[in-house]
Every structure is written in C-alpha cells, then in structure tokens.
C-alpha positions as CSV (number, residue, x, y, z in Angstrom):
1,X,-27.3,-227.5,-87.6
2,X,-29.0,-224.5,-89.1
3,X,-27.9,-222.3,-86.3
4,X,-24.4,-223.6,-86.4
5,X,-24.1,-222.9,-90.4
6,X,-25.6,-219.4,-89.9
7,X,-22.8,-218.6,-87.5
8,X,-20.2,-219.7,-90.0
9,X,-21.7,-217.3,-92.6
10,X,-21.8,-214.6,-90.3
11,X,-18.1,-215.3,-89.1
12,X,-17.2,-215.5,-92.8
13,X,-18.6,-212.1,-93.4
14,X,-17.0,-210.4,-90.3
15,X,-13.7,-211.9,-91.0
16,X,-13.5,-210.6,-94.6
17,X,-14.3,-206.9,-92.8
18,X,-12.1,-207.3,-90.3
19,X,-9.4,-208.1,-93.2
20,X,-10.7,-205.2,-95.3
21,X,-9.7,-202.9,-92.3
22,X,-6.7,-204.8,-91.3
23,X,-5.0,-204.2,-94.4
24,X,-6.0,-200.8,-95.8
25,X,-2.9,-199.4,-94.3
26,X,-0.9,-201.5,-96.2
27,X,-2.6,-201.1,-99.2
28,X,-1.8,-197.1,-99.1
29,X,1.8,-197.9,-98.3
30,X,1.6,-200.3,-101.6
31,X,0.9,-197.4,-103.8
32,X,-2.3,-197.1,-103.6
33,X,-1.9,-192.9,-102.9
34,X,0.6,-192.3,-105.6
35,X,2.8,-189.4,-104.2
36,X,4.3,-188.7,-100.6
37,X,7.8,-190.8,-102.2
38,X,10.0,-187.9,-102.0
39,X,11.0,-184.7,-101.6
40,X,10.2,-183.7,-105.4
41,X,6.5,-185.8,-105.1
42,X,4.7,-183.9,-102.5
43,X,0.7,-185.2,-101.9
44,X,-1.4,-182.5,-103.2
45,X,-5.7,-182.8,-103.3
46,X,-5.4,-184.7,-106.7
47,X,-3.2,-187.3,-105.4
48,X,-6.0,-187.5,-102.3
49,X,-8.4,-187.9,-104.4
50,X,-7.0,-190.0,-106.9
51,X,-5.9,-192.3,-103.5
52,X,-9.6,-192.4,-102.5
53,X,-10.2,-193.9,-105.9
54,X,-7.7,-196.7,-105.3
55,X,-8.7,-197.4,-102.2
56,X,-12.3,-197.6,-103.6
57,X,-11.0,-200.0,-106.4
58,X,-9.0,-202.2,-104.1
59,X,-12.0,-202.4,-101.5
60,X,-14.3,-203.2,-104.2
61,X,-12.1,-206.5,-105.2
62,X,-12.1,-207.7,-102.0
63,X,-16.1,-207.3,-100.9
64,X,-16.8,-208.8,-104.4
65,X,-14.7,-212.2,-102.9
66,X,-16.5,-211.6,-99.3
67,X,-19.7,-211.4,-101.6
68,X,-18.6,-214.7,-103.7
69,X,-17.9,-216.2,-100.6
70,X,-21.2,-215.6,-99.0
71,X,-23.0,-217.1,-101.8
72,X,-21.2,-220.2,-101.8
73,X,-22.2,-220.4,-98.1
74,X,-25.8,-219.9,-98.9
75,X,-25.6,-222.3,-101.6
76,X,-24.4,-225.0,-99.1
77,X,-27.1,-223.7,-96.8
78,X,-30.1,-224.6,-99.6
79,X,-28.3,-227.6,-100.9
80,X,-28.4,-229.0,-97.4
81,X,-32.0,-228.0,-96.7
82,X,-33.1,-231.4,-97.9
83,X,-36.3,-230.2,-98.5
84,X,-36.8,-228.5,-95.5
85,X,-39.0,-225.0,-96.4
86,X,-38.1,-223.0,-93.6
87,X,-34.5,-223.7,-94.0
88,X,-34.3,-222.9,-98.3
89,X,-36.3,-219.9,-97.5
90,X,-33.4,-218.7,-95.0
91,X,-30.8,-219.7,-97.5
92,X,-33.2,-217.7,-100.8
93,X,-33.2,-214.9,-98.4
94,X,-29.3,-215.0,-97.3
95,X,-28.8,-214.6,-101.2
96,X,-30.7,-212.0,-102.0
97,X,-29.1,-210.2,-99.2
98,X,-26.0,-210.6,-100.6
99,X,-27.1,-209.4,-104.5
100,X,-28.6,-206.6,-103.0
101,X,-25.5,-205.6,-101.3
102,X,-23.6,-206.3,-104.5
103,X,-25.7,-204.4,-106.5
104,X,-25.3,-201.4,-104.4
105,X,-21.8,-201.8,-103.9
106,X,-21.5,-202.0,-107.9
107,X,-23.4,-198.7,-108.4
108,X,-21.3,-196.6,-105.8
109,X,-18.4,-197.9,-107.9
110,X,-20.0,-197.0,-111.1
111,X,-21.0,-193.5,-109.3
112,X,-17.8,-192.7,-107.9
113,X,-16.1,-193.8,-111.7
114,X,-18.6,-192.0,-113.9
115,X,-18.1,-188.6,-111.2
116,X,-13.9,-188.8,-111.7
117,X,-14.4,-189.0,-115.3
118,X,-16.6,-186.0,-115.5
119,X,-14.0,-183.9,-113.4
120,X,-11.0,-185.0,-115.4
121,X,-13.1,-184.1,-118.8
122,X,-14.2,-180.9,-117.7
123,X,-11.5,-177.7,-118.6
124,X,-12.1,-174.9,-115.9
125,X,-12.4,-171.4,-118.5
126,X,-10.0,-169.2,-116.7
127,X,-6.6,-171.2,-116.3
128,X,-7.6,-173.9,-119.1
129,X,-6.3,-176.3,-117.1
130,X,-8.0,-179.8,-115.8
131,X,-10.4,-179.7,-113.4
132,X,-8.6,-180.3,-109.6
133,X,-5.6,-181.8,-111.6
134,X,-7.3,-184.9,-112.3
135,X,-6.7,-186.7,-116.7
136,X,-8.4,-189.5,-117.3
137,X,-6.5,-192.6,-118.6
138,X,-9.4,-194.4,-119.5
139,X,-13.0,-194.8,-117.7
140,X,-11.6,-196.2,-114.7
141,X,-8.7,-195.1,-114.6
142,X,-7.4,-191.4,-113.5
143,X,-4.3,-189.8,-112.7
144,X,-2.3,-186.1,-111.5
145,X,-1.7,-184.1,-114.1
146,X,-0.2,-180.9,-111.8
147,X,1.2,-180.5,-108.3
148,X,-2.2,-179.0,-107.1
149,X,-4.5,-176.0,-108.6
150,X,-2.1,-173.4,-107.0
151,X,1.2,-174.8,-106.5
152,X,1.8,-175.2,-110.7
153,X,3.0,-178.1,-112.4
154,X,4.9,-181.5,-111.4
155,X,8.0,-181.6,-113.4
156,X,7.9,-185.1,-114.9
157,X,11.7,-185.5,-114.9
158,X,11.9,-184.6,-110.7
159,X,13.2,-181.3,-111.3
160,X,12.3,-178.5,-109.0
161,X,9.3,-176.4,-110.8
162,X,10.3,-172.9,-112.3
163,X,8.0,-170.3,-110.6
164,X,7.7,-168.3,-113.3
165,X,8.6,-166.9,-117.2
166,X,12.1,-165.9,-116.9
167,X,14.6,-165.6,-119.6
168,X,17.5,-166.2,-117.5
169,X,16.1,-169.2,-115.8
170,X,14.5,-171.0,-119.1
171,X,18.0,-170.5,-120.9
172,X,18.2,-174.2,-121.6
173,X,14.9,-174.4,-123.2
174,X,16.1,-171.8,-126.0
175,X,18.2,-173.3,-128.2
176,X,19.8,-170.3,-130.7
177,X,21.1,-166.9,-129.5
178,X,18.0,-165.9,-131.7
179,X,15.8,-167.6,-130.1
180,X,16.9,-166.3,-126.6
181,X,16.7,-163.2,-128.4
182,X,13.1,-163.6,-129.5
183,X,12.4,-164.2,-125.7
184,X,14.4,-161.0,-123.9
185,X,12.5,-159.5,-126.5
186,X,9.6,-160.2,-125.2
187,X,8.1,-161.5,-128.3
188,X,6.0,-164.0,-126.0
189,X,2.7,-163.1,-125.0
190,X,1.3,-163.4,-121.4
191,X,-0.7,-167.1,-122.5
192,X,2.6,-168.0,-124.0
193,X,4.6,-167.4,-121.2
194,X,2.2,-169.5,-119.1
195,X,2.4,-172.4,-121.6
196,X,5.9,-172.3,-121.7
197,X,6.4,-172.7,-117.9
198,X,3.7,-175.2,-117.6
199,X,5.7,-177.3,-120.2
200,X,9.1,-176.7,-119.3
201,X,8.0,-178.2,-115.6
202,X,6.9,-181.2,-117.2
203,X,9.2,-181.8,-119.5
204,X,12.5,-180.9,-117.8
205,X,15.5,-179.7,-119.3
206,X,15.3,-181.7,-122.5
207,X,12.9,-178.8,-123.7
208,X,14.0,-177.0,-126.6
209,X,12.1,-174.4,-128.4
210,X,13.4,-173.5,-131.7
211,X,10.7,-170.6,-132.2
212,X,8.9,-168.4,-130.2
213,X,8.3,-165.8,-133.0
214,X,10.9,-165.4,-136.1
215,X,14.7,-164.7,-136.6
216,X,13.8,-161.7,-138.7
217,X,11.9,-160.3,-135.3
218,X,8.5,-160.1,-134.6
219,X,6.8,-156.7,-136.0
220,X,9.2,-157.4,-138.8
221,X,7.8,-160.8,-140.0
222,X,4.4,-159.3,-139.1
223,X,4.8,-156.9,-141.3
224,X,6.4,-158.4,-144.5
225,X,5.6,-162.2,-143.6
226,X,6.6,-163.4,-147.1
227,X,10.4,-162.3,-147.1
228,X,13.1,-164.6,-146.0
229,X,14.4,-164.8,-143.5
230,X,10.7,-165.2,-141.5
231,X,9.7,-168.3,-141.9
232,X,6.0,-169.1,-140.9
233,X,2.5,-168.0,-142.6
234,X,0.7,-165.1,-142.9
235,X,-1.0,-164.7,-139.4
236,X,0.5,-168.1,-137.7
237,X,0.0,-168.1,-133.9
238,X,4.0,-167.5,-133.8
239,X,3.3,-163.7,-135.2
240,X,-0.2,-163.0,-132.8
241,X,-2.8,-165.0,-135.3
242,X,-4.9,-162.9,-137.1
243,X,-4.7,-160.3,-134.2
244,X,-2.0,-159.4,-133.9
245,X,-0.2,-158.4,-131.2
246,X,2.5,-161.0,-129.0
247,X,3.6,-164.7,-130.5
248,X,1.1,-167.2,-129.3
249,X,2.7,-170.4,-130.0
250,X,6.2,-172.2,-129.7
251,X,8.3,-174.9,-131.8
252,X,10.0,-177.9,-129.8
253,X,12.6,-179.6,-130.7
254,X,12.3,-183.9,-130.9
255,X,16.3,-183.7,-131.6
256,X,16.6,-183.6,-127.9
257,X,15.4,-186.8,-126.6
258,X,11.5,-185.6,-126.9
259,X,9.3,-187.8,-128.4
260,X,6.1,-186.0,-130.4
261,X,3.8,-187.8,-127.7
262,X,6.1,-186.6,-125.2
263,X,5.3,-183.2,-126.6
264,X,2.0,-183.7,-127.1
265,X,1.0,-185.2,-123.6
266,X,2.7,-182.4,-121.6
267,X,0.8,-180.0,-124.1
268,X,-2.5,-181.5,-123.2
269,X,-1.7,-181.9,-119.9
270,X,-1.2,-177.8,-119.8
271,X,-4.6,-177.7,-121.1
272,X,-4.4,-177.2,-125.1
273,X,-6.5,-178.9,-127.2
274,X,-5.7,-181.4,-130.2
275,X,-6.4,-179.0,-132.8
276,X,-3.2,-176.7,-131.1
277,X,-0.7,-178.8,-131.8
278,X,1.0,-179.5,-134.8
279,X,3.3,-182.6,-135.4
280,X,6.5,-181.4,-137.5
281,X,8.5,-183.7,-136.9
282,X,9.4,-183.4,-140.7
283,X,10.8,-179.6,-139.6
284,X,12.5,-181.7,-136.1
285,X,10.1,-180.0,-133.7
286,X,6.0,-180.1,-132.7
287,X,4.1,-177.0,-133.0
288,X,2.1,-175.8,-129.9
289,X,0.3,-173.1,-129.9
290,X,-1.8,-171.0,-126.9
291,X,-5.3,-171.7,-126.6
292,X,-5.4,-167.4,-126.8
293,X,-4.7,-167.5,-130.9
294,X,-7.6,-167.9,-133.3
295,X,-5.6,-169.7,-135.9
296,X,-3.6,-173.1,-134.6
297,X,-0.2,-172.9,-137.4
C-alpha cells in the first residue's frame, strides 16, 4: 500500500512537470512576451526580458498547485499511517520536501522581482533614460518603456519612430508659424531636441508644442524678459535657465486629445523627473523641461 501511494505522489509530481513544459509554448503565444504582434512592435531585449519575467510568474502559479497538490498527497499518506512510525515519518519527510522546495521556489521569485525592480529604478547618467528599457508598474510588475537602448523609442500610437530632430519632419508637433519659427531657429538645445523626439515617438501626432522658447525670439526675451510679448520668467528653462544659452524646455498642448498624465507618462518614460514637469493645464498645455536646465519653470 505504501509503495503503491508513493508512486501516485511521484506520478502527480511528474505529471504537473510534464504539463509545465507542455504548455510553456502556449503560454508565450498568450502574451506572455508582449511584442513580436506586428510590424510596428518588434521584440527588443526589454520585451525578452520582461517575457522571462512572465514566464517566471506563470511557472510559479503552477508549481505552487503541483506543490499544493503534493501536500495533500502527503497528508493522505500520514492520515492513513494508522499509527504506523515508519510510514508517518515517510509522509513528515515527503512534506518537508515539498516546503523546502517551496521555500526556494518563493525566494528565486522574490530574487528575480526585487532584481527587475532595481533595474527599472535605476537612470543610466549619460542618456537619462531607464535602465535596459525596463519601468516598473509596481513591485511585481514591469514593462517596455523604449524599442531597445539603441533603436529609440516605441511610438505609443503605432507610428513609425522619427530618427531624429528635424523641423520639417516634426511640423505637426508645432502648432504656430511662430513656433515652427522658434524651431528653424534653432532656439532648441541639443537635450531639447532629444526630449522632443523621444516624446513625439511616444506620443504620436497628437503632440503639440505651443513653446519651445518665446514669440518675441530667444536672445530677445533673454535679454528684456519682462516686456510683452515674452511671456515666461526671468531664467525659465524655455530661455536656457540661469545659464543661458539654448531653450531647455517645451509647452504641450492638452487641446489636442492629450491628457496631462498622457504628458506626464511619456515625459517620465524619456527619463525626466517629477520635479521637470509642470502641469498648466490652466495655460492648456504641461510644461516639460530637459533634465540639462538648473531651474524646472
């Protein structure tokens, strides 16, 4: 009899493997490695990592039912010991197996969750940009925030990603002939012009930016800030900070369709911090400046 139920365990155990295995291929095709859809969603190393980490989360559901399962089985096992020492100690023993296995399983899980979130918290200091790609959601949770680390940004409306700062090609994210103006100009500086790509790709065509420096012109307003028509503060980010120099920040429109998180999640997502972005809704536009300028206005 005891022979016969140890079988059973160990065919419960190798079946719930075997199924483990079986259907991993399926799981992937279910979503579990969120890109490889299309043509505009190409798999990059954050969407292989972040795949890994599904794949870990879906294994770990189903050895916690293998491991659920097993204990059941070695609670039969005792139950029907009827007193018999050699047969509870097997059954003691087949339990603490399983804990143990549990146990480990839990702190790989823990291990591999406490790792992602590092990465996705950690900026690297050159691009200001997230670590490998990777945001965190919440503890457990991660996702792509760009393409890959050399390939730019994943436009979040499936358009194809603009290569680089061109006047021409970001005309429909400049709203005024002044504001074109302010960008053949070349009021923006080189930060800017990164930010402004980065955020154009994510946000698609619905980007509008009122302001890159000021109707009045750049040196002008930096010069004699206080006379209409310029129309931001002494030393704002759009007029080089206190530096000086190139406008360091942007105004975009939320008369477009764009929502201030909208505005403020592709921000982030380009790598600026809280303390960069302005909501001005009040004005119909969020204020984003480059993480280059030593005043945020």
């Amino acid at each position: 009899m005891l022979k016969k139920i140890h079988q059973n365990a160990i065919f419960f155990l190798f079946f719930g493997l075997f199924l483990f295995l079986f259907t991993s291929e399926n799981a992937s095709a279910a979503g579990l490695v969120p890109c490889g859809l299309g043509a505009t969603d190409p798999c990059t190393l954050c969407h292989f990592i972040v795949g890994i980490k599904g794949l870990i989360d879906w294994g770990m559901g189903i050895l916690v039912a293998i491991s659920i399962t097993a204990i059941s089985i070695a609670g039969v096992m005792y139950v029907i010991s009827s007193g018999d020492p050699t047969f509870a100690k097997k059954a003691k023993d087949f339990v603490t197996s399983v804990v143990i296995g549990f146990a480990l399983m839990l702190g790989a899980w823990l291990i591999v969750n406490t790792t992602f979130y590092l990465f996705s918290a950690k900026k690297d200091a050159t691009s200001g940009t997230y670590n490998l790609g990777l945001t965190s959601k919440s503890w457990n949770s991660f996702s792509c925030s760009t393409v890959s680390t050399t390939m730019g940004t994943l436009p979040m409306t499936g358009e194809a990603p603009i290569s680089g700062y061109d006047c021409s090609s970001l005309s429909a994210s400049l709203q005024t002939d002044k504001t074109r103006k302010q960008c053949t100009d070349g009021d923006a500086s080189t930060s800017l012009q990164t930010l402004i790509v980065c955020m154009r790709n994510k946000l698609g065509s619905k980007m509008i930016i009122t302001s890159i420096s000021d109707d009045a012109g750049l040196s002008s307003c930096q010069a004699s800030w206080a006379q209409p028509p310029c129309a931001h503060e002494k030393s704002s980010c759009h007029y080089g900070g206190t530096a000086g120099g190139k406008s360091e920040a942007i105004d975009v429109s939320t008369t477009s369709g764009l929502t201030v998180d909208n505005i403020t999640t592709a921000a982030k997502e380009c790598g600026i911090p809280t303390s960069a972005i302005k909501d001005e809704s009040n004005k119909n536009h969020v204020h984003v400046s480059t993480t280059s300028c030593n005043r945020a206005n």
